[in-house]
C-alpha positions as YAML, in Angstrom:
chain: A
units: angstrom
residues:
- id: 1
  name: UNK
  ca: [0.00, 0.00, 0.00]
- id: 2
  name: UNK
  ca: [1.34, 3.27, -0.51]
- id: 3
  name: UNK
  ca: [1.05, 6.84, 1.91]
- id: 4
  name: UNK
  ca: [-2.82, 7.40, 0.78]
- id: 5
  name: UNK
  ca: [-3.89, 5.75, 3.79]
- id: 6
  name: UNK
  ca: [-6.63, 8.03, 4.66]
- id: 7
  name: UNK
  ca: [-9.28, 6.82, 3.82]
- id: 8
  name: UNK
  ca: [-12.02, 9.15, 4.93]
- id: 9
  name: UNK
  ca: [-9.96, 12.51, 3.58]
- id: 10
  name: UNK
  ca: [-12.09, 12.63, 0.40]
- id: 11
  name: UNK
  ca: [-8.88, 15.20, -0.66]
- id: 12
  name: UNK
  ca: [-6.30, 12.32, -0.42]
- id: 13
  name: UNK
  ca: [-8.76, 10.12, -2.53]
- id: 14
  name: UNK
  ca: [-7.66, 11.83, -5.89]
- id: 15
  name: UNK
  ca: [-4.19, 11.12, -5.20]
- id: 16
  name: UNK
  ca: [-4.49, 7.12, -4.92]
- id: 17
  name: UNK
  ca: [-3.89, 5.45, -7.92]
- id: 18
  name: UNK
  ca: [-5.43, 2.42, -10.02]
- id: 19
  name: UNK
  ca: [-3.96, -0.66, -8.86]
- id: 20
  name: UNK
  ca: [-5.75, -3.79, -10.43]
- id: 21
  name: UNK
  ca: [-9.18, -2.35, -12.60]
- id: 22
  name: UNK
  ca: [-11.66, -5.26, -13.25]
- id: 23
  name: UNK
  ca: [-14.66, -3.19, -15.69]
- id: 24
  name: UNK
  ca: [-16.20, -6.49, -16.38]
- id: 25
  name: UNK
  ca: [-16.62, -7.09, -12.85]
- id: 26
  name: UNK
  ca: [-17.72, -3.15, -11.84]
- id: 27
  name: UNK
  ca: [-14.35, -2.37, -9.51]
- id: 28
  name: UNK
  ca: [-11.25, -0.78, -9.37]
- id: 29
  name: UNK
  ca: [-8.86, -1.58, -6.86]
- id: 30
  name: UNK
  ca: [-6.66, 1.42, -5.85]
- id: 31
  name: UNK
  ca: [-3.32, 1.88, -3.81]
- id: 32
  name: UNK
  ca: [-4.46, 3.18, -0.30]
- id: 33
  name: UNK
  ca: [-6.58, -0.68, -0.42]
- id: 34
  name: UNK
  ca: [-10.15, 1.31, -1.04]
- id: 35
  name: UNK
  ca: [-12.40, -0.79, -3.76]
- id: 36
  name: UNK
  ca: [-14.41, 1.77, -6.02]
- id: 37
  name: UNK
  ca: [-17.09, 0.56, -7.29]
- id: 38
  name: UNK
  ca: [-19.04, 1.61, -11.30]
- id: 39
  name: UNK
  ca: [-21.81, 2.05, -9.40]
- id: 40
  name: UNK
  ca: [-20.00, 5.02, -7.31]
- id: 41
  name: UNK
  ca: [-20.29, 3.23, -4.16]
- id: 42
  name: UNK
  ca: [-16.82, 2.33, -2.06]
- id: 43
  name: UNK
  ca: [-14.88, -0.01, -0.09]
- id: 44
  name: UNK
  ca: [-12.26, 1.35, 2.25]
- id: 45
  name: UNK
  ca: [-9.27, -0.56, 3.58]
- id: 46
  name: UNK
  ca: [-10.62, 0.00, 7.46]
- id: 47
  name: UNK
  ca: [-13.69, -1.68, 6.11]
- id: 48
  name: UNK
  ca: [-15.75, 1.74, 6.10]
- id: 49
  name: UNK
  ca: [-18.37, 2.01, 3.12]
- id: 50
  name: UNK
  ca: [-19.14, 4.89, 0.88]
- id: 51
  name: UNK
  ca: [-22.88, 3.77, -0.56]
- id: 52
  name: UNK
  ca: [-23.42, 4.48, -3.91]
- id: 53
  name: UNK
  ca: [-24.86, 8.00, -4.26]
- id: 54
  name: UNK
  ca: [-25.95, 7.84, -7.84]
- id: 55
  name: UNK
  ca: [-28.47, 10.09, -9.11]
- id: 56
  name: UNK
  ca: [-32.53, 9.97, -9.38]
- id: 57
  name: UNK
  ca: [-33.24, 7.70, -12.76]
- id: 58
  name: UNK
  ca: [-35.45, 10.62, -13.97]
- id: 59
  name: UNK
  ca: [-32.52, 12.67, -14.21]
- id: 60
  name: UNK
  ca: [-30.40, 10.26, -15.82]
- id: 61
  name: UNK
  ca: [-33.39, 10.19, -18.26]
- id: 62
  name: UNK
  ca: [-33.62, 13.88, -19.33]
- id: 63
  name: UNK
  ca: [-29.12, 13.79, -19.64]
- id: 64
  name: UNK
  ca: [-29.61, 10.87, -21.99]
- id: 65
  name: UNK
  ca: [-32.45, 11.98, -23.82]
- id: 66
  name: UNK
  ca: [-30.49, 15.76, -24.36]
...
């Protein structure tokens, strides 16, 4: 693991990098040991979780439709 070990400092999360990326599978492993998630959700190393804060569908919808 590298010096990104804060996992809660939303600043710090920029600076970790892609370790392993599985697309097919929906996650991307980064350096500090978080798990992101496609569906914006996340998996820190201290076993914290970020839940996925995606959008309404209606709005998703409308961005789609423009």
């Amino acid at each position: 693991m590298c010096s990104h070990q804060s996992p809660s400092a939303t600043a710090d999360r920029g600076l970790a990098h892609i370790v392993a990326a599985r697309p097919e599978q929906g996650w991307t492993l980064l350096c500090d040991g978080a798990i992101v998630f496609d569906d914006t959700g996340e998996l820190h190393a201290d076993g914290s979780v970020v839940p996925p804060h995606r959008g309404p569908a209606d709005r998703l919808a409308v961005a789609i439709a423009a």
